[in-house]
Structure formats: structure tokens, C-alpha cells
N, C-alpha and C positions, 0 to 999 in steps of 0.2 A: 322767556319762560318755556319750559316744556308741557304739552298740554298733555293730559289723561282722556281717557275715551278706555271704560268701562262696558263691558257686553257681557252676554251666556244666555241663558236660557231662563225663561219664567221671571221669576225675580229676583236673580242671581246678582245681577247686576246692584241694583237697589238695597236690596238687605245687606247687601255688603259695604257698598257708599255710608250707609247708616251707623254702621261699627266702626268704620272709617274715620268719619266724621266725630264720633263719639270719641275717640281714642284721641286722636291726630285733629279733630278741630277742623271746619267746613274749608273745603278745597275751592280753590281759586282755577280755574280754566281745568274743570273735570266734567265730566257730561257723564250720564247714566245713558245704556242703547240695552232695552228689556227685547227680549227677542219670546213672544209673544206663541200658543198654539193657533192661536184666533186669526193670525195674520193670514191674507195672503201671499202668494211666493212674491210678490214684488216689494209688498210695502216695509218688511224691514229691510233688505235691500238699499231701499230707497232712502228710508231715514241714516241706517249708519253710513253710505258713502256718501249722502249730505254732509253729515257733521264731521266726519274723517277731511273730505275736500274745508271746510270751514275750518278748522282746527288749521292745518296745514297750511291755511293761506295767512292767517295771525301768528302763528307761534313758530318760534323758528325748530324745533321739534314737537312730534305728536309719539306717545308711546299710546297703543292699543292694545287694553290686556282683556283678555276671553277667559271664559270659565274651560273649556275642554279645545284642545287642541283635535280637528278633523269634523269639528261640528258648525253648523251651519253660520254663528256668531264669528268662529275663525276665518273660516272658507270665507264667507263674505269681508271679511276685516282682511285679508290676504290678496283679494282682488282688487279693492280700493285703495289700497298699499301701493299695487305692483307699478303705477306710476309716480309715484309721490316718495323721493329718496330722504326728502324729514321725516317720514313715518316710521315705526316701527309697530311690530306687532310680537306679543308674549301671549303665550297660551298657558295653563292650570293654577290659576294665579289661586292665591288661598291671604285670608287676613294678614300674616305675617309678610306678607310678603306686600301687600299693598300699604298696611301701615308702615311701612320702612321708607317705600317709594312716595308715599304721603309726606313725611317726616324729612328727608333727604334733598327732594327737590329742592327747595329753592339753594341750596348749598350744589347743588351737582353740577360738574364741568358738563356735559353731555349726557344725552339718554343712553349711549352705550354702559358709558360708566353706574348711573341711578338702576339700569336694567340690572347688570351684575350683582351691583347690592342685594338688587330685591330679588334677587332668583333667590342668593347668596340665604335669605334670611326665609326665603318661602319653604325651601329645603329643609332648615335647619329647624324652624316652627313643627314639623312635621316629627312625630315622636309618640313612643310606646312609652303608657306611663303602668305599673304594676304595683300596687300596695305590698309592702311586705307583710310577712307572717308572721305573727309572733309567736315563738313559743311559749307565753302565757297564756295564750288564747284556750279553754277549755276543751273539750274534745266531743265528741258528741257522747261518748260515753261515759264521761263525769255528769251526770245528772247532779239533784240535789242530795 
């Protein structure tokens, strides 16, 4: 199985897992890693390359996805990585793009291939939406 490992800031992590799970139905080897103001500089550190080494040592891949790519939930998910060739790491992940990766797993050859998906569909989730205009709509100058 490929494991999940969830991060970002505040409870980024969390509220996401929650819609997650709503949609796509409670995940099997995913972990939530809240990256906290409260903490000090070690303790999250300490918790995500715990469960990053943990993950790695049961699954024969781990994908780690982060809320912002350069922030302190990456950087630290990119140094716990840099010896562990099952890991991978995705940074700006968004709903659609988790529930595809939710959904897809247990079907996917590799994390290479599940990650393309779900970039594939994080991308495409992403959209301007604009009500059209009707021209029956009154005008402000038609009063009654």
C-alpha cells in the first residue's frame, strides 16, 4: 500500500482529512501532521520525521503532501525524505486533488503514477466560476 502523510499549517491538515474522509470514506494508512504556532522549533520536526521514518518502514511507498510548497511543513517533509527513496513529497495540494489520491490508491501501480493523477485533477479542480447575465434582468432604472 502507499501510505499518506498529510501536513500545513494550523489545521490545514485536519479539516482537509475531514472532507476527505466525507467524500472518499476513512483512509487506511493516512496520518494527519498539524503544524501548530504553539510548537517549539523541534517538536514538529520531531513528530512529522517520526511518522515519515514510520510510514517508510511498513509501506512500501509513503507520498507526503503539504499545504504550501517553501513553508516550514515542506522544508521539514523534504529533509525527512532526502534519505528515504520510498518517500515522496507534493506540495499545494487542494481537495480535488486529495480526493482523487484518496479514491485511486488502492488501484495505482506506484506513487509516481497516483501523484500525476492527483496533481492532474488538483490543477483541473482549480477554476473561475461567473454567473451569466441575463438580459431579462431589470435595470436599475426600470423601477416600478
Amino acid at each position: 500500500m502507499i501510505g499518506f502523510i498529510l501536513t500545513g499549517h494550523g489545521g490545514f491538515a485536519g479539516g482537509l482529512y475531514s472532507s476527505i474522509s466525507m467524500i472518499a470514506g476513512e483512509q487506511q494508512e493516512f496520518a494527519t501532521i498539524e503544524f501548530h504556532d504553539d510548537e517549539t522549533a523541534s517538536e514538529f520536526p520531531q513528530r512529522l520525521h517520526s511518522a515519515i521514518s514510520e510510514f517508510a518502514k511498513r509501506d512500501d511507498e509513503v507520498i507526503v503532501f503539504c499545504d504550501l510548497q517553501g513553508g516550514t511543513p515542506f522544508n521539514q517533509a523534504m529533509m525527512a525524505s532526502a534519505a528515504l527513496p520510498n518517500v515522496s513529497v507534493v506540495a499545494g495540494v487542494n481537495l480535488p486533488c486529495m480526493v482523487t489520491a484518496a479514491i485511486a490508491r488502492p488501484e495505482a501501480r506506484n506513487a509516481e503514477s497516483l501523484i500525476e493523477e492527483s496533481l492532474a485533477a488538483g490543477c483541473a479542480g482549480l477554476i473561475r466560476s461567473v454567473l451569466p447575465v441575463s438580459d431579462d434582468e431589470p435595470s436599475e432604472g426600470d423601477g416600478i
